[in-house]
N, C-alpha and C positions, 0 to 999 in steps of 0.2 A: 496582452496575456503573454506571461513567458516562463518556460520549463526551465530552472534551474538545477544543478545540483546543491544538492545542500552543504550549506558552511556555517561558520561560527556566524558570517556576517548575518546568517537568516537566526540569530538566537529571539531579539527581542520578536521578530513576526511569528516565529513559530511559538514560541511562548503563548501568544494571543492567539492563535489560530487554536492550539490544544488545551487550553484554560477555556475559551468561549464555546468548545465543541466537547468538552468533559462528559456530561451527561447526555447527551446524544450520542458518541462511539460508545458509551458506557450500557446504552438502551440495547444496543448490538452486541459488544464485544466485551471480554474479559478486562476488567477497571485497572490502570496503571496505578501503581505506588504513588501515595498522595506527594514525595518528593519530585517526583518527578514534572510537578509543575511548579516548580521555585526555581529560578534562574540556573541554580548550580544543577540541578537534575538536568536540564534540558541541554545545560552546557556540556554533561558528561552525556548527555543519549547522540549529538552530534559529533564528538570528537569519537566516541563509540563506533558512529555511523562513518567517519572518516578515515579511523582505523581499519575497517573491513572492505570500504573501498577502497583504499593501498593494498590491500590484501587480496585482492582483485573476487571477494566472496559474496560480497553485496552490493548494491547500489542505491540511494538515494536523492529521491530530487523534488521539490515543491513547485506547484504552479501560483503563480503571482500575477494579483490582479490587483490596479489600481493599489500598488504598493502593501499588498496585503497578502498572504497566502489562502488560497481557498483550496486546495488540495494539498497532498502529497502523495508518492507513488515508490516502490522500491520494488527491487528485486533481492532475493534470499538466495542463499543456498545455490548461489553460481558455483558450476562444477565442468571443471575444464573436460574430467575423464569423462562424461555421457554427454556434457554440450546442454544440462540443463539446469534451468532456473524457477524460480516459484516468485508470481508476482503479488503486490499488496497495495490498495490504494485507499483512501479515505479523503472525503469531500466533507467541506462545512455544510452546516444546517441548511443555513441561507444561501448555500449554493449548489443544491441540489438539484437536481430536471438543467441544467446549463451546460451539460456536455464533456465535464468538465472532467469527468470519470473516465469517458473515453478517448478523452484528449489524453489524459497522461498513462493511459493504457497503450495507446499508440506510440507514446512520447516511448516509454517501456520497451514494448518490441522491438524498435526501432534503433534503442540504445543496446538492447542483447544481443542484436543480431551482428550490429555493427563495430561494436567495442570488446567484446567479450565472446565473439562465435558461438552464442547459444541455441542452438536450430531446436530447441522445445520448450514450451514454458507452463507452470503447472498453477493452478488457483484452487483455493481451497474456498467455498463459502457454504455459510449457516445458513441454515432455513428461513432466520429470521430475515433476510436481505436479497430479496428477487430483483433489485433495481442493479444489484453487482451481477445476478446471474444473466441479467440481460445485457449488459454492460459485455460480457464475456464475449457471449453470444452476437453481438452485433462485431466483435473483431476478431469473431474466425473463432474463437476455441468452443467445444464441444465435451460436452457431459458426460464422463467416463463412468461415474461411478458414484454411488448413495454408501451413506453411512449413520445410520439409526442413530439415537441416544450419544451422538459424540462430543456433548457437554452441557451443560447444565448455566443457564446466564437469568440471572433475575428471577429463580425460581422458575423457567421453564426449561426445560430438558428439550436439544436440538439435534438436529443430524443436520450431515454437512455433506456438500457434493464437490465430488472432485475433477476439476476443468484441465483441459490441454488443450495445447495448440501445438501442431507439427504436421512440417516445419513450418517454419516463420517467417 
């Protein structure tokens, strides 16, 4: 198992990783642009993702197993002026309940604290995903705050809760 940053070299596994897991982050989350799983979308969401890490704004990085990706994990909205950042992470189907959430949550902390001096990092999750809220919850962050009706996914209408951690 190993936490990389993401590059052009991870196109083809990411490709597979986000084609094989399409309607499953889709069961959850708001559906990406059907381009964006053709080589050239994926090539432009990396060089995207490479551009804002130069930019020292974002972070990205995929967990690799058995030469495959079954996670990925980022950080948003790095902000040098308050020291904070908002974290994001998605696991494959098949590798769910393996840890693997909080592996690259830890991998996460660990890279904001130490690359970037972010002493606070904030998570936003949907009702529809208790295994992220515990996910949280098992590495220190804490439930600040509910927010009713704040979207609408599959014809259900959700509220979403907002995590932190400080410091880090």
């Amino acid at each position: 198992m190993i936490f990389e940053t993401l590059s052009v070299k991870h196109l083809a596994m990411l490709l597979q990783f986000e084609s094989e897991n399409k309607a499953w982050f889709e069961s959850m989350l708001p559906p990406r642009e059907d381009y964006f799983y053709r080589d050239l979308g994926i090539k432009m969401h990396i060089y995207d993702a490479i551009i804002n890490m130069q930019l020292g704004t974002h972070y990205s990085g995929v967990l690799i197993v058995n030469e495959q990706i079954v996670a990925r994990a980022n950080l948003k909205d790095i902000t040098g002026q308050t020291n904070t950042a908002a974290v994001g992470y998605r696991v494959a189907k098949n590798s769910i309940g393996k840890g693997y959430a909080s592996f690259c949550l830890n991998e996460l902390i660990s890279i904001a604290a130490q690359h970037y001096a972010v002493n606070k990092l904030e998570a936003l999750v949907l009702d529809n995903n208790p295994a992220s809220k515990a996910v949280l919850l098992k590495c220190g962050f804490k439930a600040q705050s509910h927010k009713d009706n704040y979207m609408t996914i599959n014809g259900h209408t959700l509220g979403v809760t907002h995590f932190l951690r400080a410091p880090i």
